[in-house]
C-alpha positions in Angstrom: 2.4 -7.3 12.9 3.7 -9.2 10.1 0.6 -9.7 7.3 3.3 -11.1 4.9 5.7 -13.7 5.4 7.6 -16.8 3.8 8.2 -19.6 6.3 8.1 -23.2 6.8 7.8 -23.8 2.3 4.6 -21.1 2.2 3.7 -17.6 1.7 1.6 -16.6 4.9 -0.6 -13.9 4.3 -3.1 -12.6 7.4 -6.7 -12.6 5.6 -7.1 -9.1 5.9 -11.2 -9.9 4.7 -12.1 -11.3 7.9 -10.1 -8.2 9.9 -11.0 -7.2 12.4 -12.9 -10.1 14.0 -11.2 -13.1 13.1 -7.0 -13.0 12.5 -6.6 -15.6 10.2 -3.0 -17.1 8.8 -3.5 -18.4 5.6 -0.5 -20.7 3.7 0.3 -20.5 -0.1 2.5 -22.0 -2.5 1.1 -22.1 -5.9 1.1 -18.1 -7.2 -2.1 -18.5 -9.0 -3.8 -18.6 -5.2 -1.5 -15.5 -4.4 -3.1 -13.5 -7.5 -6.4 -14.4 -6.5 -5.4 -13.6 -2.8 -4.5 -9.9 -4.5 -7.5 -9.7 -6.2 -9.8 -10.6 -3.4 -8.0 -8.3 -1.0 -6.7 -10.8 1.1 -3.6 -8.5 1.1 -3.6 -5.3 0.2 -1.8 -2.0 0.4 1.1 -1.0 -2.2 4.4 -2.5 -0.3 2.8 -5.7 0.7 1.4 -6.7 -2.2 4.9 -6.0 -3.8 6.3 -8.3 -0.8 3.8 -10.6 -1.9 4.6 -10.5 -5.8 7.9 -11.6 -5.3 7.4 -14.1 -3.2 4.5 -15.4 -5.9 7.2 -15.2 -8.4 9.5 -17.7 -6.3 6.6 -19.9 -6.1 6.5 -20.1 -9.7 9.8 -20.8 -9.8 9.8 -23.4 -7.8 6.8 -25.1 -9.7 8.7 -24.9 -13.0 12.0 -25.7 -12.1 11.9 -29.0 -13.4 11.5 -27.6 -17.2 14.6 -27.1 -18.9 15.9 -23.7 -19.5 13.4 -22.5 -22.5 10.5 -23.6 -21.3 11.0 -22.6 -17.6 11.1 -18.7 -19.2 8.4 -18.9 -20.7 6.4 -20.6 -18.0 7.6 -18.1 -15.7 7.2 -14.9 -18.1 3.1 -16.2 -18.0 3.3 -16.6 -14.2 4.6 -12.2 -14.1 1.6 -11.8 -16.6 -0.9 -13.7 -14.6 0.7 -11.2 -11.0 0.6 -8.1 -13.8 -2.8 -8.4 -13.9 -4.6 -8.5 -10.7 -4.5 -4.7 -10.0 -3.4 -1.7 -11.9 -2.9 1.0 -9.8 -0.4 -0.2 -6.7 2.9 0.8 -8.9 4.9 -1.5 -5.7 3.5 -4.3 -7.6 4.8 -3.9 -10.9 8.0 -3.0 -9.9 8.4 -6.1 -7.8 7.6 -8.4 -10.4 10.3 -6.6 -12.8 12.6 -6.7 -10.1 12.0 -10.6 -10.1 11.9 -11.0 -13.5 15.0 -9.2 -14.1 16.7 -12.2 -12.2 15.6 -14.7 -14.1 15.6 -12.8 -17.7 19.6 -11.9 -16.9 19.8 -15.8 -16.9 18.1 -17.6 -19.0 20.1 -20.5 -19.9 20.7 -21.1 -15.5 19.4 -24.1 -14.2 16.0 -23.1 -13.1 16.6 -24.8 -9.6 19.2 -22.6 -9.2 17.5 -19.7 -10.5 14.5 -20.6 -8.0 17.7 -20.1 -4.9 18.2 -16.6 -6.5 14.4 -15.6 -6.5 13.9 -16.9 -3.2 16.9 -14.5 -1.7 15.7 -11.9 -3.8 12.0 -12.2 -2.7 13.5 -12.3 1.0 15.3 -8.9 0.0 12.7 -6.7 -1.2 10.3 -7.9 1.7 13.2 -7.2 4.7 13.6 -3.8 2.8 10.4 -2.9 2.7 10.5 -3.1 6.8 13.6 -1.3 7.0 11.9 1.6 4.9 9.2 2.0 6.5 11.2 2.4 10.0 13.4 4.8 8.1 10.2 6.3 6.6 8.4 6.7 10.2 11.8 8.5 11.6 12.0 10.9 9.4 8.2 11.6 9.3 7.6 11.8 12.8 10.3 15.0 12.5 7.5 17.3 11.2 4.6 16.4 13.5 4.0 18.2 16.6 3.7 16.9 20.1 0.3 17.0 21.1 -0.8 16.5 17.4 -4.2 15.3 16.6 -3.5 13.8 12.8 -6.1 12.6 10.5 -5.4 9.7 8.5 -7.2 8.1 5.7 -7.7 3.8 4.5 -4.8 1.8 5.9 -1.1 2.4 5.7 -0.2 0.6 8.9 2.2 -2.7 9.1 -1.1 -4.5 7.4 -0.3 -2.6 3.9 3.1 -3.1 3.9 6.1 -6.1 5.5 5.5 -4.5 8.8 5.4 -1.2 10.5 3.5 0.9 7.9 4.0 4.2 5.8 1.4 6.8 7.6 1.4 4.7 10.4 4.7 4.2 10.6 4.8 8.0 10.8 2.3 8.2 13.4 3.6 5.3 15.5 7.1 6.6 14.8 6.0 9.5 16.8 4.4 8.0 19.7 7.6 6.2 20.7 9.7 9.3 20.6 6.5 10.4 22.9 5.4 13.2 21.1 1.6 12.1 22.7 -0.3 11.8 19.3 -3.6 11.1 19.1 -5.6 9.6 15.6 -8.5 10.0 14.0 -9.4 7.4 11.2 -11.8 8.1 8.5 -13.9 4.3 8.2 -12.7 4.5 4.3 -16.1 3.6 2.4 -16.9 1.1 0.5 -14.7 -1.5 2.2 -13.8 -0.2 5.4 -10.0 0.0 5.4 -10.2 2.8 7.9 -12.7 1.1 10.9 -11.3 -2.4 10.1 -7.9 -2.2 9.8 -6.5 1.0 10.9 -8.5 1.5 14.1 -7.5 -2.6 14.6 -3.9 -1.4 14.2 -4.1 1.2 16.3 -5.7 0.3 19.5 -3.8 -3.0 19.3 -0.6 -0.3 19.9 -2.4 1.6 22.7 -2.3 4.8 20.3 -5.7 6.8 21.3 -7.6 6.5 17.8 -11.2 7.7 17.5 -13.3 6.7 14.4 -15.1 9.0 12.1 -17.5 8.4 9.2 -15.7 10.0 5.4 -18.0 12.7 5.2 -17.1 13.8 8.7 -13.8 15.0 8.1 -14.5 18.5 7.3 -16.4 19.0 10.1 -13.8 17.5 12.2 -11.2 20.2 10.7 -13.3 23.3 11.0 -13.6 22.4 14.6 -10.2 22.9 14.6 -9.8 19.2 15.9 -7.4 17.9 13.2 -3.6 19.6 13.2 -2.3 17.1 10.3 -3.2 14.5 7.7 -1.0 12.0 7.0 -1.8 9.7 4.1 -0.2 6.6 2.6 -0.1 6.1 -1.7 0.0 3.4 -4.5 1.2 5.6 -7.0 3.3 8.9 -7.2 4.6 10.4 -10.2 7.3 12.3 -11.3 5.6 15.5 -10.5 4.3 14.7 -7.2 0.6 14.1 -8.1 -0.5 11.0 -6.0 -3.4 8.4 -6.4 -4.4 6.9 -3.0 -7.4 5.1 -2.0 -10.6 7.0 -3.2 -11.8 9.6 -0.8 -7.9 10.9 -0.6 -8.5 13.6 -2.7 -11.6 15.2 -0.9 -9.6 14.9 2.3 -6.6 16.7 0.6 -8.8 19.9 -0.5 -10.2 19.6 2.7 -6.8 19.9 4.6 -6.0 22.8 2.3 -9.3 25.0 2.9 -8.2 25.0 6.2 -4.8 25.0 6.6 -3.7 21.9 7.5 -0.5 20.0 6.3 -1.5 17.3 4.2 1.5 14.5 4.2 2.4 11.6 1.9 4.4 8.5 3.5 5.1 6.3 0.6 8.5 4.6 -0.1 10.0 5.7 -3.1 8.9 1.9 -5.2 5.7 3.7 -5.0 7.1 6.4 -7.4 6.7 5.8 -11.0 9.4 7.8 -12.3 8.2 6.7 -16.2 4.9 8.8 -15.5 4.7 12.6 -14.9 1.3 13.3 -13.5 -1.4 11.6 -12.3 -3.4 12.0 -15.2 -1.3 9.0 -16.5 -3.0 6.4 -13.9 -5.0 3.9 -14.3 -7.7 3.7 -11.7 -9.0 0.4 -11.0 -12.6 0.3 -10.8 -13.9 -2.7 -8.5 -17.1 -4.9 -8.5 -20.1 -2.3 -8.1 -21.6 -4.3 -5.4 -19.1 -3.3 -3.1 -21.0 0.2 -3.3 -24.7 -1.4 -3.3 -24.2 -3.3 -0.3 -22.8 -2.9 3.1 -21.5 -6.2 5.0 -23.2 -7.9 2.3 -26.6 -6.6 2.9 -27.9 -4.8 -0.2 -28.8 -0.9 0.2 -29.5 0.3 -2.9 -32.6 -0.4 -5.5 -31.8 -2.8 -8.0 -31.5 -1.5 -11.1 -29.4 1.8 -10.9 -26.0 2.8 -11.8 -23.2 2.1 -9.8 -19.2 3.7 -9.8 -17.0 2.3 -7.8 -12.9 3.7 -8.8 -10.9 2.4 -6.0 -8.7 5.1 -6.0 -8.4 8.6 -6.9 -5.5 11.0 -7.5 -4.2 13.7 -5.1 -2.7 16.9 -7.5 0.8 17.6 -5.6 -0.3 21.7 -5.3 -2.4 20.2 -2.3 0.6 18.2 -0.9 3.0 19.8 1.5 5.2 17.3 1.9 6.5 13.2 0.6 8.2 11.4 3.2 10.0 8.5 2.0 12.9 6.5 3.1 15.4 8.7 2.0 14.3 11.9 3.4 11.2 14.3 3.3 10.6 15.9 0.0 8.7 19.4 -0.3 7.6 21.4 -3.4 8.2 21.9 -5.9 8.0 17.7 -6.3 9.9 17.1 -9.2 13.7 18.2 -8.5 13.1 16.1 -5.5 11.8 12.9 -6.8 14.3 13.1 -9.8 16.8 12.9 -7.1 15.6 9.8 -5.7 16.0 7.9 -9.0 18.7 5.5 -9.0 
């Protein structure tokens, strides 16, 4: 399951809105309609909107390469600015667009319509990495789980938040093929319902046994003695292995710790920011409160309350036992490790 791709002279993202009744295709090729498709959640999770940054960068490219030199930078500079701004958290993003920008910045008297070739392999590059890391990812993950697990997992970090094959669910689909005989529960992931529409979707769609479960019935679920591991996907990791992941992660994680339970982090390491230490360094987006007051656009709460809606919140690394990335699992303390990883 591919929910980003370039072919045929457009960016096709799967509308991830309409998931999982209706699987939509939907063509691009000017970037402002890729930033609004971020914005809107049309795509979403860390590596694929970095997969879809760079590709919205060559789309830019290709719409101002018919400026000469000067003003093609600075058209394209205000295109990165435009992509910089659609969410704040997901760290894949910004390091996409300065990967992309690099190109053209080390250049900047090229001819822009042979700058736009360079983006477009570039843009190709980071999205065909991105699946090789996640396969990388998912082997080396699958290593620490069990046979016979029963593994908890919270939002969506299947193929649909990344190029293809996912970060937690690349871990957990990893291990079903080497037949370790997993079985999933998904938390429905409140207020947009990552977990029951997207994760569950993935799932069953791969024959892996997945059972759905409201947010606040995780505990329960663990004192039962039902869940043996969490594994998690992230948009941000810092230098000392704190994580922000979709809001709700954090309750999971001290949950997982009360009761003994490895709590895991699959993220590939462009969802590390090695310029931050700790997670108190973020910033978490906060999203249109009417995501909270309604539910499948049916309003739920009295009109005229307060409303917080943070889409994410931030997992301290003491209640982490363990980053898998691409290069290897990574256990505390964090930050020898993920100083490592920096190239």
């Amino acid at each position: 399951m591919r929910p980003v791709y370039f072919e045929d002279g457009e960016l096709k993202l799967i509308d991830q809105t309409l998931l999982p009744t209706q699987e939509i295709v939907r063509g691009y090729t000017d970037y402002r309609d890729v930033a609004d498709a971020i914005v809107t959640m049309i795509v979403r999770g860390a590596p694929a909107i970095g997969v879809t940054a760079g590709y919205a960068v060559y789309l830019a490219s290709k719409e101002f390469e018919g400026l000469d030199a000067e003003a093609y930078q600075k058209n394209m500079q205000a295109a990165c600015d435009t992509l910089r701004g659609t969410r704040p958290t997901a760290v894949n993003l910004f390091w996409a667009i300065d990967r992309m920008s690099g190109i053209f910045k080390g250049e900047p008297d090229a001819d822009p319509k042979a700058m736009s070739e360079k983006l477009k392999a570039e843009a190709d590059a980071i999205c065909e990495e991105d699946i090789a890391m996640c396969k990388a990812m998912g082997k080396a993950g699958a290593a620490l789980i069990k046979p016979g697990s029963t593994i908890l997992t919270h939002c969506n970090a299947g193929a649909l938040a990344t190029a293809d094959y996912g970060t937690a669910l690349g871990v957990i689909r990893a291990a079903q093929e080497a037949g370790k005989n997993i079985q999933v529960y998904a938390d429905e992931t409140r207020p947009l319902l990552q977990g029951a529409r997207l994760t569950a979707y993935e799932l069953h769609k791969d024959n892996i046994p997945v059972t759905l479960i409201t947010d606040n019935m995780a505990g329960w679920m663990m004192h039962q003695g039902k869940i043996d591991a969490v594994v998690v996907g992230a948009d941000r990791i810092t230098r000392n292995g704190d994580v922000a992941n979709k809001i709700g992660t954090f309750s999971v994680s001290v949950l997982a710790k009360a009761h003994h339970i490895p709590f895991y982090v699959a993220a590939p390491t462009s969802t590390i920011d090695f310029s931050m230490f700790s997670g108190k360094d973020i910033t978490i987006e906060q999203r249109d409160p009417s995501e909270v007051g309604h539910f499948a656009g049916v309003q739920t709460a009295p009109d005229g309350i307060n409303f917080e809606n943070p889409a994410f919140d931030v997992t301290p690394h003491d209640n982490v036992s363990a980053i898998i990335t691409e290069q290897g699992v990574i256990f505390p303390p964090f930050a020898p490790g993920i100083l490592n990883l920096k190239h």
